[in-house]
Structure formats: C-alpha cells, structure tokens
VOBA-1610 file (N, C-alpha, C; in pm, whole numbers, padded with zeros to 5 digits, always signed):
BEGIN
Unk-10521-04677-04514Unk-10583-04600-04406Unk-10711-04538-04456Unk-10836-04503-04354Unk-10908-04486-04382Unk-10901-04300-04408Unk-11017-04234-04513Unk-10987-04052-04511Unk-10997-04020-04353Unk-10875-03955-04331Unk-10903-03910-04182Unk-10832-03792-04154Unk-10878-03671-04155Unk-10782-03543-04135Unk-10664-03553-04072Unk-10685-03549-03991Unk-10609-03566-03891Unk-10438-03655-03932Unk-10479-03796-03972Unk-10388-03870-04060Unk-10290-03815-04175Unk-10387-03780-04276Unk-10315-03669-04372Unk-10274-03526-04383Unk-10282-03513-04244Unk-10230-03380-04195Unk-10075-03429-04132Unk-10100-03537-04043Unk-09977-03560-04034Unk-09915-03568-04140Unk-09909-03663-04205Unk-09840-03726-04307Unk-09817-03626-04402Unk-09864-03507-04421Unk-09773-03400-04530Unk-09705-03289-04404Unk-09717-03299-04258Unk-09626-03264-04198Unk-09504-03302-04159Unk-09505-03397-04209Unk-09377-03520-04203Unk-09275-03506-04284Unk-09346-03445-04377Unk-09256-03447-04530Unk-09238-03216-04529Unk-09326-03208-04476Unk-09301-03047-04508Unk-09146-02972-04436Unk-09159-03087-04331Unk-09056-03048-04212Unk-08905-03097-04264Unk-08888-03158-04347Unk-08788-03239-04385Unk-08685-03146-04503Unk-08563-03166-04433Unk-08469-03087-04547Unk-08353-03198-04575Unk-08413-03165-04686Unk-08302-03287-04770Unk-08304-03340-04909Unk-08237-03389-04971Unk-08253-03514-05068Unk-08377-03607-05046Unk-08455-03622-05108Unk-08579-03749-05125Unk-08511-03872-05190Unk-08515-03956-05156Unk-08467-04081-05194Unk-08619-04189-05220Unk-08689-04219-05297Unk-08794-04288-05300Unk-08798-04456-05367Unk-08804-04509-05289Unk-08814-04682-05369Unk-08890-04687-05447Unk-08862-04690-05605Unk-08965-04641-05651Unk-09044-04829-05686Unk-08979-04978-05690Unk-09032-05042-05661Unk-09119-05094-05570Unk-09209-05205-05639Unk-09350-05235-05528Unk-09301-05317-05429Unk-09200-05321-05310Unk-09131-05405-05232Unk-09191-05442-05097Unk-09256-05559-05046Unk-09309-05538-04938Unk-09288-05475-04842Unk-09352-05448-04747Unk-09327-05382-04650Unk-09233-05486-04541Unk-09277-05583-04516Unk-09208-05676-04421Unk-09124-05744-04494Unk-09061-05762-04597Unk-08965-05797-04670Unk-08856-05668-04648Unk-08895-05565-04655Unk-08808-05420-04642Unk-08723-05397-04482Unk-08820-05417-04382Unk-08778-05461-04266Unk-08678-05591-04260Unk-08726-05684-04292Unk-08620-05792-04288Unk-08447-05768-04364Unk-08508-05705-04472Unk-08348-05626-04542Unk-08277-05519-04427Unk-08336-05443-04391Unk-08273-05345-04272Unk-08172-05425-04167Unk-08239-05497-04129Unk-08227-05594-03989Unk-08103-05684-04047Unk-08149-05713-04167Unk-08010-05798-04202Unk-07871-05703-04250Unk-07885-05620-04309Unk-07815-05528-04355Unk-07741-05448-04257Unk-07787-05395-04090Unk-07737-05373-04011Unk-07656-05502-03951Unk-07647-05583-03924Unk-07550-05734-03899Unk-07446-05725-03982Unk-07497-05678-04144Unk-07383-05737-04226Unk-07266-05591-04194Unk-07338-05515-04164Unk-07197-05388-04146Unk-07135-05407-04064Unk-07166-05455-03923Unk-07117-05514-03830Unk-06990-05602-03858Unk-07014-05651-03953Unk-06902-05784-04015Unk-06860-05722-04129Unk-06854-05647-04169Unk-06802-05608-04299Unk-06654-05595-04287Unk-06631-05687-04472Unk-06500-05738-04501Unk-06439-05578-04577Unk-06269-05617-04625Unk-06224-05508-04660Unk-06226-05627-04798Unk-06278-05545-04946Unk-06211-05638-05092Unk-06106-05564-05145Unk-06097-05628-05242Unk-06038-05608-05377Unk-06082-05601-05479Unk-05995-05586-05588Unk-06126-05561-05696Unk-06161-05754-05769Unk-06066-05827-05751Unk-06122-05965-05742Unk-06231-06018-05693Unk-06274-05939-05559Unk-06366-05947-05478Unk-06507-05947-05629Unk-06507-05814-05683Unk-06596-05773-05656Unk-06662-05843-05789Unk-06555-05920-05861Unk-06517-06006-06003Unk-06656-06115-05983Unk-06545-06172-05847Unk-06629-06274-05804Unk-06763-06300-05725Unk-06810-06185-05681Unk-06974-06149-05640Unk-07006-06144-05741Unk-06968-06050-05909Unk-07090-06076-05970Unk-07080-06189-06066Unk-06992-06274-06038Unk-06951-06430-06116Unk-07096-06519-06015Unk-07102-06478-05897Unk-07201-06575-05797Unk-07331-06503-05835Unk-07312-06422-05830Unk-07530-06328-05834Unk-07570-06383-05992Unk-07487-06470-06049Unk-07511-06486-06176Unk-07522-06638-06211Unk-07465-06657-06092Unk-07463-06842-06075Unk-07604-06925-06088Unk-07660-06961-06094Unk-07784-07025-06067Unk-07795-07101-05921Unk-07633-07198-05978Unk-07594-07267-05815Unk-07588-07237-05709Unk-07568-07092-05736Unk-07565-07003-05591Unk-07651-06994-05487Unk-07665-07007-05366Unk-07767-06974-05281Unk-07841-06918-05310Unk-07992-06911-05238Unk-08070-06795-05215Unk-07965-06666-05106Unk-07961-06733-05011Unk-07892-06678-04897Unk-07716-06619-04919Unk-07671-06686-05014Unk-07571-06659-05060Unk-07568-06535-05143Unk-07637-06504-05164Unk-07674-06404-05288Unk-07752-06303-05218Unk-07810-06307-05082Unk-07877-06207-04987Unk-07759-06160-04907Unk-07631-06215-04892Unk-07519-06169-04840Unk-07466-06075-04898Unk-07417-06118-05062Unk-07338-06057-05142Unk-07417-05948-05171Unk-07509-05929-05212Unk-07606-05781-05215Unk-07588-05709-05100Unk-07632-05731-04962Unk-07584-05631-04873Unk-07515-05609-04836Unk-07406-05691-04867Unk-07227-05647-04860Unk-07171-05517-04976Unk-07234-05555-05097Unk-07205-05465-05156Unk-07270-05303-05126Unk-07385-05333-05088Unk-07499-05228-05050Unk-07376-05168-04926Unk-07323-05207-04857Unk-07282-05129-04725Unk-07158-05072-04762Unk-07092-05109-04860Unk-06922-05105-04890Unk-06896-05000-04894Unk-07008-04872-04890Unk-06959-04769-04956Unk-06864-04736-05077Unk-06842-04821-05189Unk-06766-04805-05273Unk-06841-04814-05451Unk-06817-04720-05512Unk-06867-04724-05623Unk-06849-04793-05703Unk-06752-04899-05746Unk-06753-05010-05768Unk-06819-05119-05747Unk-06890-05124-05599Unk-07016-05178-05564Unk-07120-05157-05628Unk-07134-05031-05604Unk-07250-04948-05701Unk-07290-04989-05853Unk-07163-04999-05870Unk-07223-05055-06028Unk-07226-05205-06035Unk-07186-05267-05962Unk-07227-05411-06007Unk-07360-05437-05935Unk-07432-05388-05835Unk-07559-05369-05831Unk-07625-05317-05940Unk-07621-05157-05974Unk-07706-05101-06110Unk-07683-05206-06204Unk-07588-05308-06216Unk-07589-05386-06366Unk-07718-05528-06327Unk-07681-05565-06218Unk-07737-05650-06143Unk-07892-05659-06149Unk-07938-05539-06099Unk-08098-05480-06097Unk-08155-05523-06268Unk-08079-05475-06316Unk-08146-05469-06495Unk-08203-05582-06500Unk-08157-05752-06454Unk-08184-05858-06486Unk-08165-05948-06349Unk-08223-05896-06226Unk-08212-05975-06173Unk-08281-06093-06103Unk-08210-06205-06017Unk-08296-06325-05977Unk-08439-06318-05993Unk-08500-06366-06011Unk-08631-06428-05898Unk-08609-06376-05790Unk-08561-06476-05688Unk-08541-06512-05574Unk-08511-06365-05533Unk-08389-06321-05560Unk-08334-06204-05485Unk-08346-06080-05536Unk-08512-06029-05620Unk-08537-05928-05730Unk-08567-05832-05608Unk-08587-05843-05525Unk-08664-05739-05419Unk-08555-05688-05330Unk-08467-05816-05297Unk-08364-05792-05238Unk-08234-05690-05312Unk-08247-05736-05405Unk-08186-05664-05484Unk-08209-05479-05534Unk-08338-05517-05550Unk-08357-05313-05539Unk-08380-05242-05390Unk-08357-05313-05292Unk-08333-05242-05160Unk-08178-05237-05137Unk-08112-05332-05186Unk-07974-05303-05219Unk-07863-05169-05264Unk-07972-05171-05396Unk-07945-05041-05479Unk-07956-04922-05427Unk-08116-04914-05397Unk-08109-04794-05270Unk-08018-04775-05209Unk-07987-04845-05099Unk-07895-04857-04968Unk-07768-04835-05016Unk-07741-04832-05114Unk-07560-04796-05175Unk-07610-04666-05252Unk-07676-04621-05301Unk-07704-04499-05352Unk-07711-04391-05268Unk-07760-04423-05172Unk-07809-04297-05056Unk-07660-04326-04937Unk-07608-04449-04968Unk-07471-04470-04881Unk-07339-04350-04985Unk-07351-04344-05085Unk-07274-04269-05202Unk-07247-04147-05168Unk-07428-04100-05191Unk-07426-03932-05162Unk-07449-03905-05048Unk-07418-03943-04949Unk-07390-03909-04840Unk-07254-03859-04810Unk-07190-03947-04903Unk-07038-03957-04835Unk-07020-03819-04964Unk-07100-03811-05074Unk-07001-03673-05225Unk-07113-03557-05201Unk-07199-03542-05089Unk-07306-03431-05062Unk-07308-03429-04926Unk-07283-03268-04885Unk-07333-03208-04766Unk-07505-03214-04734Unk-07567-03251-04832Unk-07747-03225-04818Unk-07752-03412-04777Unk-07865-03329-04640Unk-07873-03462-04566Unk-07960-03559-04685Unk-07972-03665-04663Unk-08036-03810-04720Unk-08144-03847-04693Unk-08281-03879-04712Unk-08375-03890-04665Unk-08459-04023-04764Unk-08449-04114-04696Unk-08498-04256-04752Unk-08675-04251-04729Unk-08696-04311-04806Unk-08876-04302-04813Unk-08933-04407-04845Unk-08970-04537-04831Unk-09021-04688-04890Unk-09161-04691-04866Unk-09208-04725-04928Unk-09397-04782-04911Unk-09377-04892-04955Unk-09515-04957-04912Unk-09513-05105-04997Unk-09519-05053-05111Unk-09632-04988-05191Unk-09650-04955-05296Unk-09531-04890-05407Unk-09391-04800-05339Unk-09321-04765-05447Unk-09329-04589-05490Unk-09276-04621-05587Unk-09312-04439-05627Unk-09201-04431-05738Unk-09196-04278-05789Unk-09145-04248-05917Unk-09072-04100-05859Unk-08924-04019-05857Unk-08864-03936-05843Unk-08909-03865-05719Unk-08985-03795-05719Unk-09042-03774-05532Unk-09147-03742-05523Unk-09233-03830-05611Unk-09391-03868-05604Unk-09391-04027-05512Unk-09449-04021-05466Unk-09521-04168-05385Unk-09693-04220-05456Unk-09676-04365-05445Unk-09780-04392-05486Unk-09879-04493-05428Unk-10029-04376-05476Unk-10159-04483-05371Unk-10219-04511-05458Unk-10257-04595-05374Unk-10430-04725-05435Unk-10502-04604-05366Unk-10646-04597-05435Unk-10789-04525-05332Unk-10867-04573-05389Unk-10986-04646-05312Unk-11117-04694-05348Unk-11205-04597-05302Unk-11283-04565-05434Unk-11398-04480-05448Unk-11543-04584-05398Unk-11633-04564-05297Unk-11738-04658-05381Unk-11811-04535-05429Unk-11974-04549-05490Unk-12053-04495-05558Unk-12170-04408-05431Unk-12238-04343-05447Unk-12332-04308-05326Unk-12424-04415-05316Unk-12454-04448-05208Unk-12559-04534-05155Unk-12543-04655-05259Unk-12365-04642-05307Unk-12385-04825-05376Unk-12422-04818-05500Unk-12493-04703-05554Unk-12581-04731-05691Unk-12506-04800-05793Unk-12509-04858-05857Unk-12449-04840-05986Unk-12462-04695-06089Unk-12292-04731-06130Unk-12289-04565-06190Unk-12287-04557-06383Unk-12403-04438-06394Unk-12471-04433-06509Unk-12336-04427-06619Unk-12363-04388-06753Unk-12274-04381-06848Unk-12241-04273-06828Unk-12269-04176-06826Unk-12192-04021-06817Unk-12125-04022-06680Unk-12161-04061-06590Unk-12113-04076-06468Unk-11937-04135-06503Unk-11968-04213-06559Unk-11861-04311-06606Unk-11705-04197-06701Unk-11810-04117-06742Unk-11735-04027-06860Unk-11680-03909-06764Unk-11771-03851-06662Unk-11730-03725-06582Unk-11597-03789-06495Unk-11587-03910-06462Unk-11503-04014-06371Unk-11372-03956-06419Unk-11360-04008-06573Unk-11281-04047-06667Unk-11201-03843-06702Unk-11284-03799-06725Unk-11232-03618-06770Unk-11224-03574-06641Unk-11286-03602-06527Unk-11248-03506-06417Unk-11156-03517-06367Unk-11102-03665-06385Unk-10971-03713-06309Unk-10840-03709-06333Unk-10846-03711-06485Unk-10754-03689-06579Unk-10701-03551-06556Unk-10819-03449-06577Unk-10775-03320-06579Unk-10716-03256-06419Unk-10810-03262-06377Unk-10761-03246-06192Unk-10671-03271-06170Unk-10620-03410-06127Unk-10486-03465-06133Unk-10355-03396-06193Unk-10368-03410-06325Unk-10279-03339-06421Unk-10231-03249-06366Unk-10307-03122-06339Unk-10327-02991-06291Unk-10215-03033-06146Unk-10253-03083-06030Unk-10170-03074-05947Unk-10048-03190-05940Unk-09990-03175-06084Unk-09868-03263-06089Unk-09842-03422-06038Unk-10008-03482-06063Unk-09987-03625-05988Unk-10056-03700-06145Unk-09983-03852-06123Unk-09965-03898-06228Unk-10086-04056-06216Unk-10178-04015-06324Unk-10259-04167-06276Unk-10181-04277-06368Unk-10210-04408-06290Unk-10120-04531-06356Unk-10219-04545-06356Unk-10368-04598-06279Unk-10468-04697-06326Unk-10618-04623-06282Unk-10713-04588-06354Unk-10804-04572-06293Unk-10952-04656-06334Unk-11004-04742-06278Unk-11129-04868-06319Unk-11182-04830-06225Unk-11348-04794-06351Unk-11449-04851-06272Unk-11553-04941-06302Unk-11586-04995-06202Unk-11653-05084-06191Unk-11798-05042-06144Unk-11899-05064-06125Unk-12025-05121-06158Unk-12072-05046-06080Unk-12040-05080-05890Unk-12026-04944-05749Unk-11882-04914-05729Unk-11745-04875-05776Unk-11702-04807-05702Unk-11564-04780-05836Unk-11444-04713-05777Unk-11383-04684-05822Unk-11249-04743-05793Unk-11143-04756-05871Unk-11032-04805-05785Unk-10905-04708-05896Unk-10823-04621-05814Unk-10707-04524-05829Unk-10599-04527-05784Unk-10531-04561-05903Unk-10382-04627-05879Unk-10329-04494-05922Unk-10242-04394-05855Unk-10149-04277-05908Unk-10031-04207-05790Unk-09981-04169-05928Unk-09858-04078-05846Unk-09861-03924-05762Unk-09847-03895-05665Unk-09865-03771-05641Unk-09734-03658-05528Unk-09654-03587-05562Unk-09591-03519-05516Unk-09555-03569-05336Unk-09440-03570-05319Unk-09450-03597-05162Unk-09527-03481-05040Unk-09536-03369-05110Unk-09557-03286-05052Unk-09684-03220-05061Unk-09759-03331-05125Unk-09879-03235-05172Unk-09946-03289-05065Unk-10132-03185-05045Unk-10197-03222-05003Unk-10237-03323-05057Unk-10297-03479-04981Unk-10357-03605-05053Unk-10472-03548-05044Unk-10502-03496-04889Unk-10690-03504-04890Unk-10738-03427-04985Unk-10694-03284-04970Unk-10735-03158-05072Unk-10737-03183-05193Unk-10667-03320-05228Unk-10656-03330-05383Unk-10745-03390-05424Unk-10799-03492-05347Unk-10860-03584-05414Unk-10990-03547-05327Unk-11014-03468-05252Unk-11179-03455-05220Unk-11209-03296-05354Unk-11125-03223-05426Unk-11111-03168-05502Unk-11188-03228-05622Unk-11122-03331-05679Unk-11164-03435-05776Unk-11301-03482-05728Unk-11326-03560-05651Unk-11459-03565-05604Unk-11554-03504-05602Unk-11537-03380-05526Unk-11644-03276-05572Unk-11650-03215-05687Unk-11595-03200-05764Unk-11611-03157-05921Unk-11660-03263-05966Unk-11641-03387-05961Unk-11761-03516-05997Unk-11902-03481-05952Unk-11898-03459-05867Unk-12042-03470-05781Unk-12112-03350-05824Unk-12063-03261-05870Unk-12078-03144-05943Unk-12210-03154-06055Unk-12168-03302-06120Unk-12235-03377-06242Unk-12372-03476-06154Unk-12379-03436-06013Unk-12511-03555-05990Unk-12470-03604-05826Unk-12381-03588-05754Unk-12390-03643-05639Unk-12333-03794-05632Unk-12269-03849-05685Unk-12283-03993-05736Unk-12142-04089-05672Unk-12071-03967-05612Unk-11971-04036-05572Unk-11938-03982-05424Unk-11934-04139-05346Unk-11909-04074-05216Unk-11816-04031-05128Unk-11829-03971-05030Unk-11661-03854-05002Unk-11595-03940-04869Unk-11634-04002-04883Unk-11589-04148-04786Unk-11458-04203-04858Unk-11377-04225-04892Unk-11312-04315-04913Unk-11169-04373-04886Unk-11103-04466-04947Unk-10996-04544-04857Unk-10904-04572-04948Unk-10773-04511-04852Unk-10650-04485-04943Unk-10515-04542-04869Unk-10452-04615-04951Unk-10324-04669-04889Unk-10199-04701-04964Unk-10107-04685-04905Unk-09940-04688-04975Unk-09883-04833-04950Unk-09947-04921-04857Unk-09864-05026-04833Unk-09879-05111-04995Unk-10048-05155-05042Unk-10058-05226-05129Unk-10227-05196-05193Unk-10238-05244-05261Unk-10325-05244-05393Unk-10431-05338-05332Unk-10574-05286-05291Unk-10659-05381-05219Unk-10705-05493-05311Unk-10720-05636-05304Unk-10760-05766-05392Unk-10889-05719-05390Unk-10978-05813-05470Unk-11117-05819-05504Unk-11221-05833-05361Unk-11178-06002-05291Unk-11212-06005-05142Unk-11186-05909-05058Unk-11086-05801-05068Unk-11120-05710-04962Unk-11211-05584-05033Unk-11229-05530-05087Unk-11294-05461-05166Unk-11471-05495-05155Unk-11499-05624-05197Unk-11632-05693-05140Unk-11654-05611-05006Unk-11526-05712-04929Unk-11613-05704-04740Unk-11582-05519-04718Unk-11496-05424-04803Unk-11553-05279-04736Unk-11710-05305-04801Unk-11751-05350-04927Unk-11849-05283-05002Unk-11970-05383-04838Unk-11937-05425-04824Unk-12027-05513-04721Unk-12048-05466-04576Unk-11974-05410-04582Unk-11959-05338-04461Unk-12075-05209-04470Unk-12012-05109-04551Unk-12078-05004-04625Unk-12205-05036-04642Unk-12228-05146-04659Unk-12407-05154-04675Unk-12462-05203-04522Unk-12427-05271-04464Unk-12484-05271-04328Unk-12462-05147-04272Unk-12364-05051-04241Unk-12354-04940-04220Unk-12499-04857-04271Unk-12526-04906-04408Unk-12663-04799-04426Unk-12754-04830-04413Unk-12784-04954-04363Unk-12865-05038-04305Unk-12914-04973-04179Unk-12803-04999-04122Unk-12816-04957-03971Unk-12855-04811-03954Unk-12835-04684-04025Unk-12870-04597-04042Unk-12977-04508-04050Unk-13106-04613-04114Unk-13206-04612-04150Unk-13309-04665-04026
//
C-alpha cells in the first residue's frame, strides 16, 4: 500500500482494539495459498474422523512417504490441524522441522491452526490469528518499504552512511527489527520487523526525517507492504512512474 494516513491509522486501530493472545505466522506464506488452506480446512472439520493413537502412527508413516500424495498429505495435515488433540500437535511440530516441498506451506498453516485450536480449548484469553504474506516474528509483523531518493538523484557516500546509522539506531530505539536494508543507486529497499502495535507511519517518517536532517535526500513518499517483497520490474515501473510524475509537474 501506498503512505496514506488514513490507511495506517486504520491498521494500528485494528490491532489497538484487540484483546487477546497474538498469534502471528511468522512464515512467508502466500496470501492466496492461506485462503485456499482456510476453505479447505473448514470442509475437513465438517468430516472429521474420531482416531486412535494408530491413527496418528500412520499419518506420520504417510507425511513421510514420498509415495504419498500431494493431496494426500494436504488432508492428513488439516485433519490433524482440526483434531484438537495434542498428540496431533506434535506430530505436526516434528513434521514442520523437515518438511515436504510440496506441502512446506501447507504445513506451517497447519501448525498454526492446531496451536491456536490448543489454547483455546487450556486459556480463557481470547485467540487472535494474524497472517501476511510476508510473516513475522512473536508479535512483530513484517514489511518491505521502498525508499526512492529526492528527485531520483543518485545518493552520495555519506548519504549512504547517514542511511545506514540512522536506521539502525531509530529502529532499534522503537523495538523494530531490520532483516534487510539495500541501497541502491536511487532508492532504498527495507525489509524489518516492527511491533503490532506500533505506529508504522510515525516510525518510519521519524527515520526519514532525521536522514533528511543530513541534506534533504530522501523522499517522504514512500511504499510499504506486508503481502510481499517488491521484484526488480516492479520497483523500475514505480521508479518510472515517479519520473513522469515530475515531469508532469514542471
């Protein structure tokens, strides 16, 4: 999404209002892959079998099979995911450590879904599930944000250095965690963790202006999102955009 008050006002009113347990995926799981698990996962409760503990022998004798389905193995995960039984529970947690290809995604929406099915049933504190494409770490969520440069310039060597100490330190300070920060030539790209509850905008137009502090050099425009990590081609057509924009301006 693009910086938009309004947007990130919602979105930490969403979370301010909320009493409960945070539950956060902290894997990078698509977004429409996550939906498709829901949708299937509500069917499978619908049908849900009563086991044994043979049962549960022989699910993880199959999630281990090679021979096994794809689909066969998208069953047995959300069967176990719904069972409510802790025995389930752990042959998922063993499962996750090493699992498929095929069913690696499926598999940590699994885990979730029997974890937050658990403490529901051994805690009075309501449950509160949270997925992005992107993922997250304990009850931080995590964004991509592309910085570009002002008017495009390319950014000098100290520029490069104020980037590098302002971000580090700022950040730090309000308990959010950078995984990646590159820059490149015009712009910036910020991969980090940050509190569910924090302000996004305040934080990071914070950081910004203490850059700009050093020269003006970075612009307060920029574009931040939880689903996924923007490729090179999209990154171009904003930077392409952005320049006809100042085109047109003039």
């Amino acid at each position: 999404m693009k910086e938009d008050g309004d947007v990130f006002k919602k979105f930490r009113e969403s979370f301010s209002k909320m009493d409960g347990h945070f539950h956060i995926l902290e894997q990078r799981v698509p977004v429409e892959l996550q939906m498709e698990y829901f949708k299937y996962s509500e069917q499978v409760k619908k049908n849900k079998p009563d086991w044994d503990d043979f049962d549960y022998a022989t699910f993880s004798e199959s999630l281990a099979d090679p021979e096994v389905t794809t689909e066969r193995k998208k069953y047995i995960l959300s069967a176990l995911a719904t069972s409510r039984q802790v025995k389930a529970y752990r042959v998922l947690e063993s499962y996750v450590q090493e699992p498929g290809q095929d069913v690696r995604d499926w598999a940590y929406m699994a885990l979730m879904e029997s974890r937050i099915s658990l403490e529901s049933e051994l805690s009075d504190e309501k449950q509160i599930y949270i997925s992005t494409g992107l993922g997250g770490k304990g009850e931080k969520l995590r964004f991509y944000v592309l910085m570009l440069s002002t008017a495009l310039k390319p950014f000098l060597e100290y520029q490069r250095k104020v980037i590098e100490r302002e971000f580090a330190y700022l950040l730090s300070k309000e308990d959010c965690e950078i995984e990646r920060l590159t820059i490149k030539e015009q712009y910036v790209e910020l991969v980090f963790l940050i509190p569910v509850r924090a302000n996004i905008k305040l934080t990071l137009d914070k950081v910004i202006g203490e850059c700009n502090q050093y020269g003006n050099f970075l612009s307060t425009i920029f574009t931040i999102t939880n689903v996924k990590e923007l490729s090179g081609d999209e990154i171009a057509e904003i930077i392409r955009k952005h320049e006809e924009n100042g085109k047109a301006s003039h």
